[in-house]
C-alpha positions, -999 to +999 in steps of 0.1 A: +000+000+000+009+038-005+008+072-004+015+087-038+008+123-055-008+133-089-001+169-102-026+196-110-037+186-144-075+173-156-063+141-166-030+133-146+002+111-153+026+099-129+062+102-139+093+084-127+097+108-093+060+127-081+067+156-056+041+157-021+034+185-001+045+182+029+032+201+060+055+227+056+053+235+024+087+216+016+088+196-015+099+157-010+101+124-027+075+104-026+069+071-002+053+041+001+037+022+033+015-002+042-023-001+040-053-021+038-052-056+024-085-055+003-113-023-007-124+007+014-157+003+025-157+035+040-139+066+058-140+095+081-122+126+087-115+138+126-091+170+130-056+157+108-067+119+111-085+096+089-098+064+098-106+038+070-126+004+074-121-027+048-128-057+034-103-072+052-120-066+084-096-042+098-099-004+107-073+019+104-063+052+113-042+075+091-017+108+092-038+131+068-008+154+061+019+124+056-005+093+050+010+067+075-011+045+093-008+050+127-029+024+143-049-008+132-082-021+153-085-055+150-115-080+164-142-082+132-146-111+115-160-103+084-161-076+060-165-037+079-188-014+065-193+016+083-171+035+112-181+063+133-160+084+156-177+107+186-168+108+219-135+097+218-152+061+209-150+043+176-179+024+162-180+002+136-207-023+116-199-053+099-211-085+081-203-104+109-238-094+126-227-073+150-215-036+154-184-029+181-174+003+203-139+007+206-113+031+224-098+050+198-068+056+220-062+019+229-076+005+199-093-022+221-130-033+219-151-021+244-182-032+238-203-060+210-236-048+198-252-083+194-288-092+182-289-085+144-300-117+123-279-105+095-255-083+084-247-051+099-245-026+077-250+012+088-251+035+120-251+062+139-245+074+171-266+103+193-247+117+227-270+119+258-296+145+258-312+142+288-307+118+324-314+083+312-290+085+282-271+104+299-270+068+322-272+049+288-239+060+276-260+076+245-275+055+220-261+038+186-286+030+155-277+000+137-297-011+106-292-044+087-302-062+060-328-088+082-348-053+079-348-040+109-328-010+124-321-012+164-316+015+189-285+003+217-276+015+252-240+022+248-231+016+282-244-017+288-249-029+248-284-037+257-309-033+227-334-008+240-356-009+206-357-029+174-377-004+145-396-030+123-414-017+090-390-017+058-398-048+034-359-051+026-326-047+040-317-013+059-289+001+041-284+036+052-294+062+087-294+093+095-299+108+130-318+145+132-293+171+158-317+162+188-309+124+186-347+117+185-356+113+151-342+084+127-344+082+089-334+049+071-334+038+035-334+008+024-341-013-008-378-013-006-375+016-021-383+035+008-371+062+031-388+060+066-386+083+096-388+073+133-394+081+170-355+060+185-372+058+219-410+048+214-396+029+183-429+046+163-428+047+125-435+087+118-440+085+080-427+072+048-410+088+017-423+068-016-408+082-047-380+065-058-382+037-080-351+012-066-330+007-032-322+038-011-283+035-008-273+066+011-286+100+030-276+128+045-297+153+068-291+193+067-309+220+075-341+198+078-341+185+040-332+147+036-314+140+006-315+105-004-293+081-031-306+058-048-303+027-071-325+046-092-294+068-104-312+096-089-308+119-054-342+130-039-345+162-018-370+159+008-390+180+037-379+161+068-410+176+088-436+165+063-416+141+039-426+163+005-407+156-023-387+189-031-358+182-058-344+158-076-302+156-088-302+136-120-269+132-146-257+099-128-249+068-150-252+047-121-267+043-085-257+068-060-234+054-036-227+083-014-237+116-003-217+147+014-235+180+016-208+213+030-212+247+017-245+248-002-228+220-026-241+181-026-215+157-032-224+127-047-206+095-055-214+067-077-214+031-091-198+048-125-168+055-104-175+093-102-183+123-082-205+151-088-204+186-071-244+200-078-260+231-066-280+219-033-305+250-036-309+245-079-295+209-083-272+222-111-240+200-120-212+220-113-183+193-114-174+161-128-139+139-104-129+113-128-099+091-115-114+065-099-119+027-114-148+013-089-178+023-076-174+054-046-182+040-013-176+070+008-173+107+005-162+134+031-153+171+030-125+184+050-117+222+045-114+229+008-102+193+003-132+167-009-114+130+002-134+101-019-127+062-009-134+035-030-136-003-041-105+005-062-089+004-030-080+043-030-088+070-010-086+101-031-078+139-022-093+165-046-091+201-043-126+216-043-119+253-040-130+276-066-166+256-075-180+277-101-214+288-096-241+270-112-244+269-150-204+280-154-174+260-170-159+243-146-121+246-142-094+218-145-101+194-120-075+189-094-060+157-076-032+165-057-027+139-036-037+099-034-036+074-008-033+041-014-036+007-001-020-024-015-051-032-037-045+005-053-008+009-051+006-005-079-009+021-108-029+054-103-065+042-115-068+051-153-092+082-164-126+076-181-137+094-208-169+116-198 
């Protein structure tokens, strides 16, 4: 695995000797170290870390400014496919039915979520709000695909709700900023909202026409990815359809909204930068070969992981507004694992 560089240009080559950035500003060869032994399932950014999950059931956090790994949790036995860092606790999902809590600073598991029939496959994580979380250690959201989501005690990994209603498997949650309210998709083709401690379904989003991959929640508008190659705005209060982002080739795999802009990223290996308020395509990122499992937004810096077994750094400052020529498209940096290491993945024509 690696850490390699890619110059400013819109469709890069790597010569003999790429230069990095370093922290300082100072120019230096590039170098190689060890990463992940299969696909990035996922990632997410905390201060000047990153921590990546894999198919080879290991989690690993990374040195955004140099790209070493500096630690590796191990304990899943199966394939991880989601991570979440808050409160100084990493948790993670995986298809070896259950989700874990671990201490970021040890690296040691410190709790099993276990109940899930099936795969685990998303979560998400609300601090304590009030006395009895507060004594709960907060609450994690699981959702898997036996089609149901559950609502954990942190503290004692005791299930405190099981939220039973989707026809399918529960691919994707979000968590509104009180904690309260849950929204999952899920390949019924449905996005559902609920009540974490009655467990009571509020309402139901029917629009889409295949399985809801991925959502994000802001400013009280769930946006939701779909199968269906298309990302539905919604009303989170009343579930009204409001928008919808078209120009994928592919299902949308993943969602980031920062700045008034909606990432997407997608089975046809690309991401998208639209207007959130006018859904206007404002940027193609071509460089990766698989589909986009992840994307997160750091800064000015956009970082996009994927089954290529890359995690990608492209410079996002400068979006034009809707409706303008985009500039050249910039990837200055790449960091690799060993799946991804041995070539930068080749450009596709548009």
């Amino acid at each position: 695995g690696g850490l390699r560089a890619l110059s400013k240009e819109d469709r890069p080559q790597v010569p003999p000797k790429v230069p990095i950035q370093g922290p300082r500003g100072a120019w230096r060869e590039p170098t190689c170290l060890p990463g992940h032994e299969s696909y990035v399932t996922f990632c997410q950014l905390e201060d000047e870390a990153a921590f990546t999950c894999s198919a080879d059931c290991t989690i690993r956090k990374w040195d955004v400014l140099t790209g070493q790994c500096l630690q590796v949790f191990r304990g899943h036995t199966s394939i991880v496919n989601r991570i979440l860092v808050a409160d100084n606790q990493l948790f993670s999902s995986s298809y070896d039915r259950t989700a874990r809590a671990w201490s970021v600073d040890r690296g040691q598991v410190a709790r099993e979520f276990r109940g899930h029939r099936n795969c685990v496959l998303t979560l998400a994580y609300t601090r304590a709000a009030c006395v009895e979380e507060a004594a709960a250690g907060g609450l994690l959201v699981t959702g898997s695909t036996d089609g149901t989501a559950k609502v954990w005690q942190v503290a004692s990994g005791c299930c405190h709700q099981t939220l039973r209603g989707h026809t399918g498997a529960v691919l994707c949650l979000v968590l509104d900023a009180p904690g309260r309210t849950a929204f999952t998709g899920s390949t019924d083709a449905t996005v559902r909202a609920w009540d974490i401690l009655s467990g009571q379904q509020l309402r139901v989003f029917r629009e889409h026409q295949g399985s809801v991959i991925c959502l994000e929640l802001v400013n009280r508008h769930v946006y939701s990815g779909s199968a269906d190659r298309t990302v539905k705005c919604w009303l989170a209060d009343t579930g009204e359809h409001v928008r919808t982002f078209t120009a994928h080739r592919h299902s949308v795999s993943a969602l980031k909204y920062h700045a008034g802009t909606l990432f997407t990223g997608s089975g046809d290996a690309r991401a998208r930068a639209f207007d959130a308020q006018s859904g206007a395509l404002r940027r193609v990122f071509r460089g990766h070969a698989f589909v986009i499992n992840c994307i997160q937004v750091h800064g000015q810096v956009l970082y996009t992981a994927s089954h290529d077994g890359a995690l990608r750094l492209w410079d996002v400052r400068g979006l034009p507004p809707p409706r303008a020529a985009a500039p050249k498209r910039s990837l200055p940096r790449l960091f690799s694992n060993k799946v991804g290491c041995a070539a930068a993945a080749p450009l596709q024509p548009a």
